[in-house]
ROSE-532547 format. One record per atom (N, C-alpha, C): y, z, x; residue in three letters. Coordinates in steps of 0.1 Angstrom, whole numbers, plus 5000, padded with zeros to 4 digits. Each point is the difference from the previous one (the first is absolute). Example, Ala and Ser with C-alpha at 12.3 -4.5 7.8 and 13.67 -1.06 7.14 Angstrom:
ROSE-532547
494350785132ALA501250004991ALA501250005009ALA501149934996SER501150005009SER501150084992SER
***
This chain:
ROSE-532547
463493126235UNK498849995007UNK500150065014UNK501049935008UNK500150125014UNK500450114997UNK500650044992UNK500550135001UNK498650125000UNK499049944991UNK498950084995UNK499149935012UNK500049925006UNK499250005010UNK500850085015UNK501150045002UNK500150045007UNK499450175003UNK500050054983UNK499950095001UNK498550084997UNK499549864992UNK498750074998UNK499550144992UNK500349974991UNK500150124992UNK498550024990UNK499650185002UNK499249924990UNK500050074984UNK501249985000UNK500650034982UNK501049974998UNK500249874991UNK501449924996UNK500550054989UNK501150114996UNK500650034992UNK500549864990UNK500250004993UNK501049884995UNK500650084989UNK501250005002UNK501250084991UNK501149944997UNK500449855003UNK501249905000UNK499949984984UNK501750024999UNK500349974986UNK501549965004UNK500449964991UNK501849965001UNK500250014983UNK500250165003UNK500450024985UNK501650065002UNK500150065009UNK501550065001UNK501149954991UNK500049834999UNK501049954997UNK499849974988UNK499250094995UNK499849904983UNK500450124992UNK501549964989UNK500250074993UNK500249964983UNK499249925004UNK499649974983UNK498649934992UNK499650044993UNK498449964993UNK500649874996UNK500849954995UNK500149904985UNK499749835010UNK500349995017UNK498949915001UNK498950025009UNK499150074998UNK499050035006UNK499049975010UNK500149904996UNK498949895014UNK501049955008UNK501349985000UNK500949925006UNK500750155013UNK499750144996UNK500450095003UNK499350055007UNK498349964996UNK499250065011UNK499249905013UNK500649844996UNK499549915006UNK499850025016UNK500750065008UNK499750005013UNK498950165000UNK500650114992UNK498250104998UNK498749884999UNK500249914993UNK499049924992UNK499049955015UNK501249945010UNK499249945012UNK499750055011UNK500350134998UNK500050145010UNK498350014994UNK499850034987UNK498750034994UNK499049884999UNK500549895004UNK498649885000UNK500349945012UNK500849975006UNK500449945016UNK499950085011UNK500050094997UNK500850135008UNK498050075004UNK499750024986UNK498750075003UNK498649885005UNK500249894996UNK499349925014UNK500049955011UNK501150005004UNK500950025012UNK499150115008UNK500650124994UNK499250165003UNK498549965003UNK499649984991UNK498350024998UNK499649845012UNK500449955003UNK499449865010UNK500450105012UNK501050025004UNK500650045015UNK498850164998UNK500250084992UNK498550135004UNK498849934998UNK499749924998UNK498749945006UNK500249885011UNK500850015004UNK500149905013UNK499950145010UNK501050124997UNK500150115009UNK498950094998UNK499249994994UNK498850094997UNK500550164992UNK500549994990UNK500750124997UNK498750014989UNK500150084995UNK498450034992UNK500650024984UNK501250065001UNK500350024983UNK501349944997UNK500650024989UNK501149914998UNK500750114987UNK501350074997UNK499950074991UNK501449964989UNK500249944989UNK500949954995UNK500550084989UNK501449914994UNK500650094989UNK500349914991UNK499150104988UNK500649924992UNK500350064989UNK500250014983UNK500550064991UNK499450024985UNK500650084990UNK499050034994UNK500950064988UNK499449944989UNK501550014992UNK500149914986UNK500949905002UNK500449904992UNK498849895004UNK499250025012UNK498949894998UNK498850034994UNK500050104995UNK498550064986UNK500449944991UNK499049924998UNK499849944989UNK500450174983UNK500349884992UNK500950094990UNK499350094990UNK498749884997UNK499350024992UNK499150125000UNK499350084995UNK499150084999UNK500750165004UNK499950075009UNK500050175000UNK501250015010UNK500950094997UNK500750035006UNK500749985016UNK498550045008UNK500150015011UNK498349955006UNK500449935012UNK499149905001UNK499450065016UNK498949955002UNK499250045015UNK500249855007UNK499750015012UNK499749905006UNK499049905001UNK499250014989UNK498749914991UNK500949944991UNK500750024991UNK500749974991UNK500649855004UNK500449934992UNK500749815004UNK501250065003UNK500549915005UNK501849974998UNK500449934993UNK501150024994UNK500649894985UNK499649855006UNK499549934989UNK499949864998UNK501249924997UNK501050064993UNK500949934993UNK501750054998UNK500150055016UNK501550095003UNK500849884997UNK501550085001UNK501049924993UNK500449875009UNK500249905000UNK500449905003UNK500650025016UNK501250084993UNK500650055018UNK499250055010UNK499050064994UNK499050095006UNK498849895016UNK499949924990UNK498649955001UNK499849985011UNK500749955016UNK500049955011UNK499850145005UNK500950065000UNK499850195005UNK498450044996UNK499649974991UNK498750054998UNK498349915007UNK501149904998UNK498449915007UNK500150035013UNK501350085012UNK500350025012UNK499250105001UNK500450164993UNK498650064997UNK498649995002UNK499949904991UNK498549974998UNK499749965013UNK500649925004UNK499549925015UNK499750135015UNK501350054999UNK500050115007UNK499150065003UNK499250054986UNK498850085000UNK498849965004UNK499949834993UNK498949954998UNK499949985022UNK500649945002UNK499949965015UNK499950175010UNK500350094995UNK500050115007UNK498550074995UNK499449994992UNK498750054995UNK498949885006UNK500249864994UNK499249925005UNK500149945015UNK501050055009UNK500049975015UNK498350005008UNK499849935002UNK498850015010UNK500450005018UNK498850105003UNK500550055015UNK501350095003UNK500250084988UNK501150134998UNK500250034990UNK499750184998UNK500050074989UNK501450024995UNK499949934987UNK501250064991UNK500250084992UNK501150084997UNK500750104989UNK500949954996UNK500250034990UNK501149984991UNK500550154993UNK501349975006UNK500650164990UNK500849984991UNK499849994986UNK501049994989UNK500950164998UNK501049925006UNK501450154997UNK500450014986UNK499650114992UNK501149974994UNK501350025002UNK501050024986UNK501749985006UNK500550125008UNK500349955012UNK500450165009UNK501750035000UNK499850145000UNK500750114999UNK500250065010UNK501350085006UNK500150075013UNK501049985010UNK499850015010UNK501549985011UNK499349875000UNK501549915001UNK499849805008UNK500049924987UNK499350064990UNK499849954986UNK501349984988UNK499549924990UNK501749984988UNK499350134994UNK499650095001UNK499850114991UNK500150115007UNK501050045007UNK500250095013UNK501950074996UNK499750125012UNK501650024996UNK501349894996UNK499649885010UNK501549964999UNK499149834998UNK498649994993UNK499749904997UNK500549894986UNK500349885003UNK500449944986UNK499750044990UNK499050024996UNK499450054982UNK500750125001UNK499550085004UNK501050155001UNK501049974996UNK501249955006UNK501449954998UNK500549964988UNK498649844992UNK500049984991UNK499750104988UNK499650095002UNK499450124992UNK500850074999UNK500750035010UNK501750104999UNK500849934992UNK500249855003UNK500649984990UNK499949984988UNK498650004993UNK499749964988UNK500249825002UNK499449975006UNK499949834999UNK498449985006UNK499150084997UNK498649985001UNK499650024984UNK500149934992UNK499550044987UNK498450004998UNK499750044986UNK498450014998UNK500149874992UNK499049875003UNK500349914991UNK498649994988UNK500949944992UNK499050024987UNK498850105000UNK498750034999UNK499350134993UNK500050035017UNK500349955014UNK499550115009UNK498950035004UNK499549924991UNK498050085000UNK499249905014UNK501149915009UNK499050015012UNK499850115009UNK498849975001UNK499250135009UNK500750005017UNK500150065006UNK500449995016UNK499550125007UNK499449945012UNK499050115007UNK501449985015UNK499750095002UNK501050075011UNK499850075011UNK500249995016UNK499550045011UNK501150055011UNK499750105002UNK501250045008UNK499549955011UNK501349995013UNK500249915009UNK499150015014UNK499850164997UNK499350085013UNK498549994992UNK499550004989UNK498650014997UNK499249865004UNK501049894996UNK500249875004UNK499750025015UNK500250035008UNK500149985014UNK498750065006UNK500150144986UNK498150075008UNK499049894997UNK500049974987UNK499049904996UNK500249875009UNK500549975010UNK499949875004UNK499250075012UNK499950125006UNK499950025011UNK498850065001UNK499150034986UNK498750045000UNK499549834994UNK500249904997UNK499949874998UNK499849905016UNK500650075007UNK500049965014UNK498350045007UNK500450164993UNK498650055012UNK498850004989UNK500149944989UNK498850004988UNK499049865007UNK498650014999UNK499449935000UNK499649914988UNK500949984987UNK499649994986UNK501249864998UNK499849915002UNK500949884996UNK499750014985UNK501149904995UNK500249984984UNK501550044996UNK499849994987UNK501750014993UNK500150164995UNK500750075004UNK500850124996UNK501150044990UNK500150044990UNK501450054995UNK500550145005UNK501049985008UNK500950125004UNK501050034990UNK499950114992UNK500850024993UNK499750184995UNK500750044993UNK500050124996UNK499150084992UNK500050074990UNK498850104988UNK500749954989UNK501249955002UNK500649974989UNK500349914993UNK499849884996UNK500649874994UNK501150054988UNK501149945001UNK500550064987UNK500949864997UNK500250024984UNK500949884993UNK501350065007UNK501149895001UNK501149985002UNK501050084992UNK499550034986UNK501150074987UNK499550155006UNK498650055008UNK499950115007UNK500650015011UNK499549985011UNK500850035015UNK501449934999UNK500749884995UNK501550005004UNK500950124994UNK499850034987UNK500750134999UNK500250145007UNK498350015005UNK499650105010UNK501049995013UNK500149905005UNK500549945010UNK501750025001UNK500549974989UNK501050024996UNK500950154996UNK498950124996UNK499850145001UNK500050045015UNK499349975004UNK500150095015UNK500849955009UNK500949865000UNK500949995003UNK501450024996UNK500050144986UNK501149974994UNK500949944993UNK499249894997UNK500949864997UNK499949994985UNK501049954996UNK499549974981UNK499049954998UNK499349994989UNK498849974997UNK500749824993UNK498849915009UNK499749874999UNK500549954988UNK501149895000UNK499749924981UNK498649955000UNK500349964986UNK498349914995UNK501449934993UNK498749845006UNK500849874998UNK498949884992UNK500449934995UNK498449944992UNK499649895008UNK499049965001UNK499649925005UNK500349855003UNK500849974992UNK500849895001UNK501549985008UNK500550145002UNK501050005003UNK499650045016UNK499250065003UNK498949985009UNK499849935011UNK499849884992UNK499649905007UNK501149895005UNK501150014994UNK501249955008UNK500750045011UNK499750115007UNK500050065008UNK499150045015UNK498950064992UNK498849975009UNK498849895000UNK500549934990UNK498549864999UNK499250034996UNK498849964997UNK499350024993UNK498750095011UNK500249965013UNK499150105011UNK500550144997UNK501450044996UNK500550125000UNK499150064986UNK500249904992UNK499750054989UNK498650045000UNK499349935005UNK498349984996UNK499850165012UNK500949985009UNK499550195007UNK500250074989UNK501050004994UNK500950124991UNK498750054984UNK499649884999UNK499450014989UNK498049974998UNK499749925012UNK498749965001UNK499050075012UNK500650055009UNK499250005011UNK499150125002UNK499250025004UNK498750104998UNK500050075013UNK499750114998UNK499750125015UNK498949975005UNK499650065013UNK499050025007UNK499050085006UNK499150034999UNK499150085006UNK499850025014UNK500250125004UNK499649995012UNK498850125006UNK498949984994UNK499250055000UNK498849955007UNK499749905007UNK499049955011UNK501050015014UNK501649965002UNK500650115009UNK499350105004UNK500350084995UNK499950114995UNK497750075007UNK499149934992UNK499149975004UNK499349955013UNK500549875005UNK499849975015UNK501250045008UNK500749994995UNK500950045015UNK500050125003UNK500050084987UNK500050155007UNK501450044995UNK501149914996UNK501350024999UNK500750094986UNK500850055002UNK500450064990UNK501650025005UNK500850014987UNK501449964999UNK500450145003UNK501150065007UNK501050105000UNK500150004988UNK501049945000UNK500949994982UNK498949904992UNK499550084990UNK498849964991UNK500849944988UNK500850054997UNK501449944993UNK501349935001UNK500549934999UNK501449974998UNK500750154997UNK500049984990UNK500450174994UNK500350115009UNK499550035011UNK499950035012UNK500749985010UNK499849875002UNK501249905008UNK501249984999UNK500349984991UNK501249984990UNK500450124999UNK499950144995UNK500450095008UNK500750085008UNK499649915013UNK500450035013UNK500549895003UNK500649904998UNK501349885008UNK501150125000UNK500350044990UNK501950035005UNK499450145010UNK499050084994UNK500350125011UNK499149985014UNK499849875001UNK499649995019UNK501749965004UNK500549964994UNK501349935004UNK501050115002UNK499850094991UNK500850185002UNK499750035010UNK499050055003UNK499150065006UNK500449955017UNK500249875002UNK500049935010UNK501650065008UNK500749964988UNK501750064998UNK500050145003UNK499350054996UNK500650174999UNK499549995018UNK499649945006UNK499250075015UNK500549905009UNK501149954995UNK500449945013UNK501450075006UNK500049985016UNK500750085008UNK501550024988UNK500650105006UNK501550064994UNK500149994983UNK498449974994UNK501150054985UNK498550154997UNK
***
């Protein structure tokens, strides 16, 4: 509260996550528990101290992904529900979500956004030159589990950052999906991923074997989770992605990392 009254601001980013340290799906809620209070403690915290400071908008993050509901079409808009009935591990992570949103849209006396990221890609990210998945992917220890056929929408790191900053100067509160042209199953982009990094192409592992590993959160991405639209983005904000693809993205990890190499002094 002093901090934001000191400063008086009149646009509260909110971007706090404590995911760094989390290197495993299989217990999920127990891994994202301090994300969890960053996203419902953390954001009314935020939202009381900008309306004590008179800040006029409030702009948050949140995700977009494995909380689409399973049922129906592939790839979901921002009208669409969120799953009713995620996995067990899940469930605390997701009602954090819900809250997040729900208090950042329904805030009275300050305009809220919400930005659903999907999974990012890029420099600082696990899907970067020298990011964990990458690594895992070199070595063949990212497998495809059972059919693969979850959907995952994907956002590079810098498109991510435009769209937060036309979300700033937008006069249009509400919930956004930031994400790519592309949603693709998992048995699509990890192999892709795995190609343009050179790397052997991914095992496939079954779903059972799966799940002693990554849990059943791991699994339910691998095999359930639905892409996203980003097409009212797109609409009010005015925003539109560099990299419209992963495909794209993915790409370019090893050769920005050459590239960076070849130009530095004495070689």
């Amino acid at each position: 509260m002093n901090a934001v009254m000191a400063v008086r601001p009149d646009v509260i980013v909110h971007q706090m996550t404590a995911l760094a340290s989390v290197r495993s799906l299989k217990h999920f809620d127990d891994k994202f528990a301090l994300t969890n209070r960053l996203r419902t403690e953390g954001t009314e915290h935020l939202i009381a101290a900008g309306r004590a400071a008179g800040t006029q908008k409030i702009v948050v993050q949140s995700y977009t992904g494995w909380p689409n509901a399973r049922e129906g079409d592939r790839v979901k808009t921002e009208e669409d529900p969120l799953e009713p009935s995620p996995p067990k591990t899940m469930t605390r992570s997701l009602e954090a979500i819900r809250k997040l949103e729900s208090l950042t849209v329904n805030s009275s006396g300050i305009s809220g956004t919400v930005l659903r990221y999907g999974s990012f890609y890029g420099p600082g990210t696990s899907i970067s030159e020298d990011g964990e998945i990458v690594e895992l992917v070199r070595q063949r220890k990212f497998p495809v589990v059972g059919s693969g056929a979850g959907v995952w929408s994907f956002i590079h790191i810098d498109d991510a950052a435009n769209a937060t900053q036309l979300a700033i100067e937008s006069d249009a509160p509400g919930i956004y999906n930031i994400v790519d042209d592309e949603p693709a199953e998992v048995s699509v982009w990890l192999p892709e991923l795995a190609r343009a990094l050179s790397a052997p192409p991914p095992r496939h592992v079954p779903a059972w074997l799966g799940r002693l590993f990554l849990g059943e959160a791991g699994v339910w991405m691998m095999t359930k989770s639905r892409g996203s639209s980003n097409m009212k983005a797109k609409r009010v904000l005015g925003w539109k992605p560099a990299y419209a693809s992963w495909r794209d993205g993915f790409r370019i990890l090893t050769r920005t990392t050459s590239a960076t190499l070849g130009s530095a002094p004495g070689q």
